[in-house]
C-alpha positions as CSV (number, residue, x, y, z in Angstrom):
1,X,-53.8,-21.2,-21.2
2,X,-56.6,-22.3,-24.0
3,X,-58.9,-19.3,-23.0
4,X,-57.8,-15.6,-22.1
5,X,-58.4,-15.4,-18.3
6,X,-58.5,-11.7,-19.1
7,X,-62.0,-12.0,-21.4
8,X,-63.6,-14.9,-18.9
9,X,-62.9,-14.0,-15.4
10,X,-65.9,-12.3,-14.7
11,X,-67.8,-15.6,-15.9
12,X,-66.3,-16.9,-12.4
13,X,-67.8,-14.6,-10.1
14,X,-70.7,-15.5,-7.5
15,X,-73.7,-12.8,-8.4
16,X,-72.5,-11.2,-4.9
17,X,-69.1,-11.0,-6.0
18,X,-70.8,-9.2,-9.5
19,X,-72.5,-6.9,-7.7
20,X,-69.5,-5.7,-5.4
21,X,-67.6,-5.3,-9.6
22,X,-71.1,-2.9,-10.2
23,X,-70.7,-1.4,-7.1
24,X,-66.7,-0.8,-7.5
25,X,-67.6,0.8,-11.3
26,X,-70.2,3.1,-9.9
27,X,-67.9,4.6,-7.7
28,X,-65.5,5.4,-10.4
29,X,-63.2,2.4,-10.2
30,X,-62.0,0.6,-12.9
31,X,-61.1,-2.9,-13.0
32,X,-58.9,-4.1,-15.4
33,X,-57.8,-7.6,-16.0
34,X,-54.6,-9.0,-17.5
35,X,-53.1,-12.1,-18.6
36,X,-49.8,-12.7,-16.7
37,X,-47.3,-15.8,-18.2
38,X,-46.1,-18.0,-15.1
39,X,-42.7,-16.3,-13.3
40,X,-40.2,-19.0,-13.0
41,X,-37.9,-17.3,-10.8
42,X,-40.8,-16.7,-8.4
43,X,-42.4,-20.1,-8.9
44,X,-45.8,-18.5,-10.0
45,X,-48.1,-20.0,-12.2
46,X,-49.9,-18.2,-15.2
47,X,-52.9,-16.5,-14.1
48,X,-54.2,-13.5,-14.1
49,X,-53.1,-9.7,-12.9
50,X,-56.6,-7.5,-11.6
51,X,-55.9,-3.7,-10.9
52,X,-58.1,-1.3,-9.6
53,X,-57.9,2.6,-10.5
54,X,-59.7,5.1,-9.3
55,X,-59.4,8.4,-10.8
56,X,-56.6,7.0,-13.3
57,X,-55.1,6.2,-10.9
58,X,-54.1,2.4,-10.2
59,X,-54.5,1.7,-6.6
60,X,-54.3,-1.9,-6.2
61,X,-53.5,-4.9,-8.3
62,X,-53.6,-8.4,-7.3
63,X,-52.2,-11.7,-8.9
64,X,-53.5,-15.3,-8.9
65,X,-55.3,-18.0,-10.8
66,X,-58.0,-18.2,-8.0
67,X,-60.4,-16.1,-9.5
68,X,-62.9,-15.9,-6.2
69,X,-60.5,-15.2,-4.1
70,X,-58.4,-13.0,-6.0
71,X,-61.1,-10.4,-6.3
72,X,-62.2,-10.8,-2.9
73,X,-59.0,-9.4,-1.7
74,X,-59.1,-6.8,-4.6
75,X,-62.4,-5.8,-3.6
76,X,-61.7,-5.3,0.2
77,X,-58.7,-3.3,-0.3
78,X,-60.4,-1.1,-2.9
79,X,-63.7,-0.8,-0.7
80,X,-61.4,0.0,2.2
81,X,-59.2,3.3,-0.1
82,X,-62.8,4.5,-0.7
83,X,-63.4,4.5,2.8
84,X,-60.6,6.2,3.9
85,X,-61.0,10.5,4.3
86,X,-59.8,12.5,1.5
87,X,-57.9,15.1,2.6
């Protein structure tokens, strides 16, 4: 890869999609964003690792090089913890 995934990805978000990231970091999440190298054994391209912590603590992480969809899928599953009734 030319250019860090991990410093542009947010470039590639629709302004929805940048507001759901505000909306995630106001409700204490944290959304980091890694470069991954491509996994032979698994046949996975290089792309880019997203995780999601709340409180410290990682919740979800997603891999792809599909940017969009990627965080849709991170965002759902993170909108979907902070849903769910603390005990």
């Amino acid at each position: 890869m030319s250019k860090s995934l991990a410093k542009t990805w947010t470039e590639q978000l629709s302004d929805e999609q940048r507001e759901q990231l505000h909306w995630l970091q106001e409700n204490k999440c944290v959304v980091e964003a890694t470069d991954v190298p491509p996994d032979l054994l698994a046949e996975l391209p290089a792309g880019l690792l997203l995780t999601v912590a709340v409180d410290k603590h990682i919740v979800i992480k997603e891999r792809g090089t599909d940017i969009s969809e990627l965080f849709r899928q991170l965002f759902e599953a993170a909108r979907l913890f902070l849903k769910f009734p603390k005990p």
